[in-house]
N, CA, C and O atoms as CSV, one atom per row, in Angstrom:
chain,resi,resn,atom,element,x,y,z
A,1,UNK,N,N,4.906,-5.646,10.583
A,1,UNK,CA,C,3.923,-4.981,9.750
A,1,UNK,C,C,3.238,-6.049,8.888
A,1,UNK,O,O,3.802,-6.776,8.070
A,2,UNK,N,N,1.772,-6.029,9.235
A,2,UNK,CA,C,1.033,-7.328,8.280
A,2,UNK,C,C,1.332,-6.596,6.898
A,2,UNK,O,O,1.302,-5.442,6.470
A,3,UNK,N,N,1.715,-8.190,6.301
A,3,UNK,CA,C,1.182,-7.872,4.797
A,3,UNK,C,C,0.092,-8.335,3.891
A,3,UNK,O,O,-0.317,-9.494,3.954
A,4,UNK,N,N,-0.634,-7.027,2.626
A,4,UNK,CA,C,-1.954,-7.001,2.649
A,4,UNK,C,C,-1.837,-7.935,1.548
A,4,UNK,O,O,-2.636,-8.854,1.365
A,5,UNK,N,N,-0.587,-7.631,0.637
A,5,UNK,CA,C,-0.339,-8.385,-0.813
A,5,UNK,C,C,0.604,-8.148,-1.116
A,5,UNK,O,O,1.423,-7.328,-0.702
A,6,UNK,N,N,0.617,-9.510,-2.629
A,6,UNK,CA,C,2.206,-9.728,-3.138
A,6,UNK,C,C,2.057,-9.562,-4.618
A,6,UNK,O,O,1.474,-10.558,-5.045
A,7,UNK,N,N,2.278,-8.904,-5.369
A,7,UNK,CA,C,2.951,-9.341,-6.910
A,7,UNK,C,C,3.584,-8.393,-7.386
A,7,UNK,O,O,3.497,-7.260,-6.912
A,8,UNK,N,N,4.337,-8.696,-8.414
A,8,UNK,CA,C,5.152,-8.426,-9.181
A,8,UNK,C,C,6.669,-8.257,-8.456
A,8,UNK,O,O,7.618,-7.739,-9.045
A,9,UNK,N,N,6.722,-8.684,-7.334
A,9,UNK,CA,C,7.846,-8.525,-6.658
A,9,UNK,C,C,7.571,-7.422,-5.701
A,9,UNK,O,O,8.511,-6.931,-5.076
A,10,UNK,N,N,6.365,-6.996,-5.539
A,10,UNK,CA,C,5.843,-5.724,-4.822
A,10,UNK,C,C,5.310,-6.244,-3.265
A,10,UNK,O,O,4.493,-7.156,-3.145
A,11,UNK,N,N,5.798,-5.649,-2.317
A,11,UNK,CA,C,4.492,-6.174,-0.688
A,11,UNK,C,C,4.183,-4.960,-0.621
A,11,UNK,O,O,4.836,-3.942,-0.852
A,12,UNK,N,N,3.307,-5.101,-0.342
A,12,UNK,CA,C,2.135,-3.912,0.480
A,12,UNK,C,C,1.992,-4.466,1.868
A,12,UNK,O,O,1.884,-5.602,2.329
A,13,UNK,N,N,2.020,-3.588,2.228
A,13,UNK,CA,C,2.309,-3.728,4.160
A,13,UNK,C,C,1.328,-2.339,4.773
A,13,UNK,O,O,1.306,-1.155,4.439
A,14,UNK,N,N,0.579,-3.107,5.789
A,14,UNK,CA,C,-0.437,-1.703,6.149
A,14,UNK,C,C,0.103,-2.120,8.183
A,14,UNK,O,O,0.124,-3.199,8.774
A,15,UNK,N,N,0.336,-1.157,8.512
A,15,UNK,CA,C,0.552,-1.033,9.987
A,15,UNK,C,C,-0.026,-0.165,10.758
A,15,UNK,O,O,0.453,0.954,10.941
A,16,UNK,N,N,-1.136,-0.579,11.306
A,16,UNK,CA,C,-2.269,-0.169,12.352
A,16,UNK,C,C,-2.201,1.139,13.235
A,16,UNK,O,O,-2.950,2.115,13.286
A,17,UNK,N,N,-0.881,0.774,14.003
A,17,UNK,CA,C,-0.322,2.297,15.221
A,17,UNK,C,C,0.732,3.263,14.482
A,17,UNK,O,O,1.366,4.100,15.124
A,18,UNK,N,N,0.898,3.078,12.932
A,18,UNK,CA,C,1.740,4.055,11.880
A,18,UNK,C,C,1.223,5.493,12.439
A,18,UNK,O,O,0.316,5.677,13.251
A,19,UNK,N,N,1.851,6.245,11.938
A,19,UNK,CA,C,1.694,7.806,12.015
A,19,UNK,C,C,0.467,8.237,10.757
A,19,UNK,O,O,0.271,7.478,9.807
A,20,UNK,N,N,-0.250,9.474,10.912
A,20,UNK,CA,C,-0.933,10.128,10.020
A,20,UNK,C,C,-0.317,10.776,8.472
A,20,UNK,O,O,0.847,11.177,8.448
A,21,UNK,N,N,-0.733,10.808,7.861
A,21,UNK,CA,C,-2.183,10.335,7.119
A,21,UNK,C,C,-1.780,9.136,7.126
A,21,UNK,O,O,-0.672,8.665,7.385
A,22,UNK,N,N,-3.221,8.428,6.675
A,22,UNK,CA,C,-3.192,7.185,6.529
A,22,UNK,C,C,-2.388,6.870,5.254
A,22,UNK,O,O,-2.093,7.688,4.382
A,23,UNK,N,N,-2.084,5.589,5.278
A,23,UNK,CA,C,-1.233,5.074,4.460
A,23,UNK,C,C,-0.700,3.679,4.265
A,23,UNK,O,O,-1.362,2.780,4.784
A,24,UNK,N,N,0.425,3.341,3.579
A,24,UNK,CA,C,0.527,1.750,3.519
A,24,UNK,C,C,1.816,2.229,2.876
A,24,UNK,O,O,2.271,3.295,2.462
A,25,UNK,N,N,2.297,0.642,3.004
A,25,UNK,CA,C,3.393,0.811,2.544
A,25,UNK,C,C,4.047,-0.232,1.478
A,25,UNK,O,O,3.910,-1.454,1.553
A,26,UNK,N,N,4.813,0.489,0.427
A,26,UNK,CA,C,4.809,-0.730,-0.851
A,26,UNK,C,C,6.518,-0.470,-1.055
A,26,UNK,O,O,7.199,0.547,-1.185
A,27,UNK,N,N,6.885,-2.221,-1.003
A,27,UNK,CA,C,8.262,-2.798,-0.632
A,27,UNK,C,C,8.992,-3.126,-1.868
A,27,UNK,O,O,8.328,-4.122,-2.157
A,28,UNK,N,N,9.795,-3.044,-2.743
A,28,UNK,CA,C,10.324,-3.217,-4.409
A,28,UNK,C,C,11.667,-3.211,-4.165
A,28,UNK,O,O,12.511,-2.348,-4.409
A,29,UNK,N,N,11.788,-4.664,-3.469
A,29,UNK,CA,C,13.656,-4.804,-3.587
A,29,UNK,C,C,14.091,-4.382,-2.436
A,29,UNK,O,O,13.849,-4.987,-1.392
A,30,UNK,N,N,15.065,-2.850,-2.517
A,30,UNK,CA,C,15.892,-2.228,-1.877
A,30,UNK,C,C,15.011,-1.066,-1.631
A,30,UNK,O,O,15.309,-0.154,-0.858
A,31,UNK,N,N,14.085,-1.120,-2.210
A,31,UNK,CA,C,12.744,0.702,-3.065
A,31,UNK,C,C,12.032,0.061,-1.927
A,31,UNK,O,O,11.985,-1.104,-1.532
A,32,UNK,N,N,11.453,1.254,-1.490
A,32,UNK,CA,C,10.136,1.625,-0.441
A,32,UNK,C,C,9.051,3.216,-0.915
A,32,UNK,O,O,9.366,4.271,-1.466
A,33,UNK,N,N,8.072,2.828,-0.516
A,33,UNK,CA,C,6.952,4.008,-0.862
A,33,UNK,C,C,5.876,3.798,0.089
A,33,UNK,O,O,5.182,2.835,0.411
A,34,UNK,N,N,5.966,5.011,0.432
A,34,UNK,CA,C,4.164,5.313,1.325
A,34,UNK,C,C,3.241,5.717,0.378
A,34,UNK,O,O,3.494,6.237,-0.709
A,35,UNK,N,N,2.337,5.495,0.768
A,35,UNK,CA,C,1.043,5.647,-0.340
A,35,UNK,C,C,0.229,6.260,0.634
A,35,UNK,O,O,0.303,5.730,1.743
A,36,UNK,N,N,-0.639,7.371,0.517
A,36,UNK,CA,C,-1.584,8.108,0.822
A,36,UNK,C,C,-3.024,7.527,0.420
A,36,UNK,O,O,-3.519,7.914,-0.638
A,37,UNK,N,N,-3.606,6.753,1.101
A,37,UNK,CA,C,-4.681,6.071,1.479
A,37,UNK,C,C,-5.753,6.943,0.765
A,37,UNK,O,O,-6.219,6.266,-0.152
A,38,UNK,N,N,-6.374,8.261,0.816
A,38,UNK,CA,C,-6.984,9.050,0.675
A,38,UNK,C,C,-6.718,9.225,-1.159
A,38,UNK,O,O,-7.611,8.986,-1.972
A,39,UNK,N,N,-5.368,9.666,-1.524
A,39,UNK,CA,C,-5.500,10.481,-2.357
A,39,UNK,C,C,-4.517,9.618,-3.808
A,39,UNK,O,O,-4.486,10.001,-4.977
A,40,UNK,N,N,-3.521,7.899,-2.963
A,40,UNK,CA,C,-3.213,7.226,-3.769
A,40,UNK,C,C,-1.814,8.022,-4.244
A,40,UNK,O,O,-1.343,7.511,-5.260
A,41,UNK,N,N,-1.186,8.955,-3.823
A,41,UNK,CA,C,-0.008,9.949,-4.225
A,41,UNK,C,C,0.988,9.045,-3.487
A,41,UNK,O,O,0.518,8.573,-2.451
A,42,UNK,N,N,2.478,8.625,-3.820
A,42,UNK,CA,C,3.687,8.606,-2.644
A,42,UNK,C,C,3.812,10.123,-2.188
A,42,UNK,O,O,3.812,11.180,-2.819
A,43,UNK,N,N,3.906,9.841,-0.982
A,43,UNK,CA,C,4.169,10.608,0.549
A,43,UNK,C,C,5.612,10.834,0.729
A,43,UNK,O,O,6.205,11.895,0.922
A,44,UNK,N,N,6.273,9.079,0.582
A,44,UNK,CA,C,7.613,9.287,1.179
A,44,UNK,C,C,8.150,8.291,-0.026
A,44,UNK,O,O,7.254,7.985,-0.812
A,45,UNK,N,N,9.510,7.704,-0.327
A,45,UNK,CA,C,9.998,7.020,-0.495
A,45,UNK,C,C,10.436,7.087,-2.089
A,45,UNK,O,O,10.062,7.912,-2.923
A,46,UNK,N,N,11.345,5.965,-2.262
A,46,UNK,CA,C,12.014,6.037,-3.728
A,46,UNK,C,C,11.523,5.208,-4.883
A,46,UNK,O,O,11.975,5.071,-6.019
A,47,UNK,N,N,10.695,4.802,-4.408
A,47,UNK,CA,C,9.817,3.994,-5.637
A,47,UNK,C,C,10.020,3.923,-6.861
A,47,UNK,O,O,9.746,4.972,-7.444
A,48,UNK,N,N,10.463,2.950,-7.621
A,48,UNK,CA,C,10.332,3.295,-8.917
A,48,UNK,C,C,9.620,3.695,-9.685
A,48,UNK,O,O,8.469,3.389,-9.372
A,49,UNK,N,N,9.698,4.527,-11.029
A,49,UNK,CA,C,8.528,4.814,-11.456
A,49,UNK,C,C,7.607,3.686,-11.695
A,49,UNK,O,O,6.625,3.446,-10.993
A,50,UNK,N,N,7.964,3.034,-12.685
A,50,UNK,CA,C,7.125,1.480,-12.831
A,50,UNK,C,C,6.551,1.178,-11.868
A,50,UNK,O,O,5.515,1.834,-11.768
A,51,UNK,N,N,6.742,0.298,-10.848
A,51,UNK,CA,C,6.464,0.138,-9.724
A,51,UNK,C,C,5.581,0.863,-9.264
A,51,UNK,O,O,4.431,0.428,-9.199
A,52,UNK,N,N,5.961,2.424,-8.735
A,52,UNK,CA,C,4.493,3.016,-7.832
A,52,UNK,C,C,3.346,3.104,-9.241
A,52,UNK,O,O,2.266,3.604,-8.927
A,53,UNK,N,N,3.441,2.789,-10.341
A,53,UNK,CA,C,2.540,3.034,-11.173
A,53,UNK,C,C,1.466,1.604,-10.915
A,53,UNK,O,O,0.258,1.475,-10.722
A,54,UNK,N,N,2.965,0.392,-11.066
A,54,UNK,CA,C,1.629,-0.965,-10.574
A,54,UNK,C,C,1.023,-0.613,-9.307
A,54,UNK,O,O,-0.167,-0.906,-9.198
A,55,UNK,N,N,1.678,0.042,-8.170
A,55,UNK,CA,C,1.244,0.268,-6.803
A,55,UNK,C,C,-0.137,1.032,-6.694
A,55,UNK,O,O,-1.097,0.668,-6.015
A,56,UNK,N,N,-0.042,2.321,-7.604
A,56,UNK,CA,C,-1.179,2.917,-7.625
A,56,UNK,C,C,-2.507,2.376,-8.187
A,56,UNK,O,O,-3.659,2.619,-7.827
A,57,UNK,N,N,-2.027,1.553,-9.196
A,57,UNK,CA,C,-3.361,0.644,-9.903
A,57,UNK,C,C,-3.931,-0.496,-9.045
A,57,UNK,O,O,-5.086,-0.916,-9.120
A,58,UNK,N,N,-3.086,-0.888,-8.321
A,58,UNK,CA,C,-3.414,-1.982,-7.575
A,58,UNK,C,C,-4.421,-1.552,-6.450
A,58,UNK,O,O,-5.436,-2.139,-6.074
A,59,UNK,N,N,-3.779,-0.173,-5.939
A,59,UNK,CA,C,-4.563,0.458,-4.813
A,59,UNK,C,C,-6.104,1.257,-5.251
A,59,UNK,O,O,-7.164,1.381,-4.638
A,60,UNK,N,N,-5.695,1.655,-6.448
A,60,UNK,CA,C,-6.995,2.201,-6.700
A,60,UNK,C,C,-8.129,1.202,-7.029
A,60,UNK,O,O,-9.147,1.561,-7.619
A,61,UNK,N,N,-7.900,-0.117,-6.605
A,61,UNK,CA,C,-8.931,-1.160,-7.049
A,61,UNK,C,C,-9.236,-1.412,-5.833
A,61,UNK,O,O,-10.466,-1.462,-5.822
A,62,UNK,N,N,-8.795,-1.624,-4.674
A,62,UNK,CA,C,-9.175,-1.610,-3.486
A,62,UNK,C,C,-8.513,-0.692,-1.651
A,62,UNK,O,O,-8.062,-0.926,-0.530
A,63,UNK,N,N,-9.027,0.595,-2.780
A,63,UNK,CA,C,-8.468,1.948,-1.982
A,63,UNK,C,C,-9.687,1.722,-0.783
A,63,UNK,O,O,-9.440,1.907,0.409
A,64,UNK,N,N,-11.172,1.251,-1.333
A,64,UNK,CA,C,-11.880,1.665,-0.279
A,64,UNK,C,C,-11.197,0.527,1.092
A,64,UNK,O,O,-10.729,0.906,2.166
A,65,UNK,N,N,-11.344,-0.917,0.599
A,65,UNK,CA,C,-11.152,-1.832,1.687
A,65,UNK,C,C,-9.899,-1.263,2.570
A,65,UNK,O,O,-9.977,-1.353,3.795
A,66,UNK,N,N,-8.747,-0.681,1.964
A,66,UNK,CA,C,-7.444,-0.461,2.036
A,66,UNK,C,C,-8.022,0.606,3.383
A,66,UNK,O,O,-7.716,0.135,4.478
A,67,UNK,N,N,-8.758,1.879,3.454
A,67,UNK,CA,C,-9.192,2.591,4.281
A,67,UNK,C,C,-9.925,2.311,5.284
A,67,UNK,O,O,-9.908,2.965,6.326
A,68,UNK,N,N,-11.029,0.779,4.966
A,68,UNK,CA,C,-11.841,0.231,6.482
A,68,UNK,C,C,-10.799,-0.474,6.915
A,68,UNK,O,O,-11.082,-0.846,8.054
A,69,UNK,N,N,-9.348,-0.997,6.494
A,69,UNK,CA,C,-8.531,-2.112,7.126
A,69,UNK,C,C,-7.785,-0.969,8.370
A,69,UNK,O,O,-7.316,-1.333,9.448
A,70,UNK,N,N,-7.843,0.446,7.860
A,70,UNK,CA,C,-6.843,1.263,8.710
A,70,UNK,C,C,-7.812,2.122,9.923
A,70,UNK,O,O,-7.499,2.518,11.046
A,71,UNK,N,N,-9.323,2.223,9.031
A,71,UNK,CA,C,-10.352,2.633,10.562
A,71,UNK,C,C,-10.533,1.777,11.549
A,71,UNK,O,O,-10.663,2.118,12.725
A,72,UNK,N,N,-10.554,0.504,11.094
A,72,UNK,CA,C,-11.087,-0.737,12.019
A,72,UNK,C,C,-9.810,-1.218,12.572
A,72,UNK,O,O,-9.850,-1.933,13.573
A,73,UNK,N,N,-8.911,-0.972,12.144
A,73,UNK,CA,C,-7.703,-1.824,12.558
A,73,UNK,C,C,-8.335,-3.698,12.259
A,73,UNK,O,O,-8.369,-4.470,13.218
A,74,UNK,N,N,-8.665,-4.045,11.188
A,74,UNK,CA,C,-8.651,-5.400,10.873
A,74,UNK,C,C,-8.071,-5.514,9.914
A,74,UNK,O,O,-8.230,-4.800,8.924
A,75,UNK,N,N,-7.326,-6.382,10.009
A,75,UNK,CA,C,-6.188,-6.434,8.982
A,75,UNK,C,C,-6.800,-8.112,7.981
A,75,UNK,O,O,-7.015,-9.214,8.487
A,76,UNK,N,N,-6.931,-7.714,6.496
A,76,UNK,CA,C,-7.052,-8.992,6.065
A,76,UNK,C,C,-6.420,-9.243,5.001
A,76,UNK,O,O,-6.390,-8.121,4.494
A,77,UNK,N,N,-5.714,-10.146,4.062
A,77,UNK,CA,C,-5.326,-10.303,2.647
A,77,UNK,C,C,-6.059,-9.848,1.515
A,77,UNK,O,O,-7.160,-10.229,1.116
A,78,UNK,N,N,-5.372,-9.066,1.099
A,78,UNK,CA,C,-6.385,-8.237,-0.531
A,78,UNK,C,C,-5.536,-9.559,-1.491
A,78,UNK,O,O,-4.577,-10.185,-1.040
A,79,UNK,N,N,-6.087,-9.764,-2.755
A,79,UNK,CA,C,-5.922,-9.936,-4.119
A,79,UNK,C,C,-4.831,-9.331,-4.474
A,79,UNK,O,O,-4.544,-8.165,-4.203
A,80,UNK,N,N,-4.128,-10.171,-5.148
A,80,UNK,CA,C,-2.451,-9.089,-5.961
A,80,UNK,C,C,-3.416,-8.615,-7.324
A,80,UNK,O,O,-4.646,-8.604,-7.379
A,81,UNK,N,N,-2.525,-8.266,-8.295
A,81,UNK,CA,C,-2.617,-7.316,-9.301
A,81,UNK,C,C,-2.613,-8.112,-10.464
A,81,UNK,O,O,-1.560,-8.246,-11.087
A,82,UNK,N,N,-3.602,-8.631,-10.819
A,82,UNK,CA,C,-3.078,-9.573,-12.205
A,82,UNK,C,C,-2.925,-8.881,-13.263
A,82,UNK,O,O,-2.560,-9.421,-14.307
């Protein structure tokens, strides 16, 4: 699974032939979370609160690119979260 970005100890990982809805996925240790591409909500996983909170801020800064990387299937490096 490419990864899109790194900080705070966080990966974001987006995988092309994944299942519906779209989504991505954000890595915290032992913690995992799907993120809903569309709507920025966890889907699945145990995320910390902290954490999906940096996750969601991070995504809502580049939710749109985050959605042409999963229509196009081109996968490229986003910016972490300063």
């Amino acid at each position: 699974m490419p990864e899109i970005a790194r900080f705070y100890g966080i990966i974001i990982k987006l995988f092309f032939g994944d299942h519906p809805p779209p989504h991505f996925h954000a890595i915290y240790g032992e913690h995992m979370g799907l993120f809903n591409l569309d709507t920025l909500e966890m889907i699945e996983g145990d995320l910390p609160n902290r954490a999906s909170k940096l996750v969601i801020e991070w995504a809502s800064l580049y939710q749109k690119e985050l959605k042409e990387m999963w229509d196009k299937q081109q996968f490229h490096k986003l910016p972490p979260l300063s």
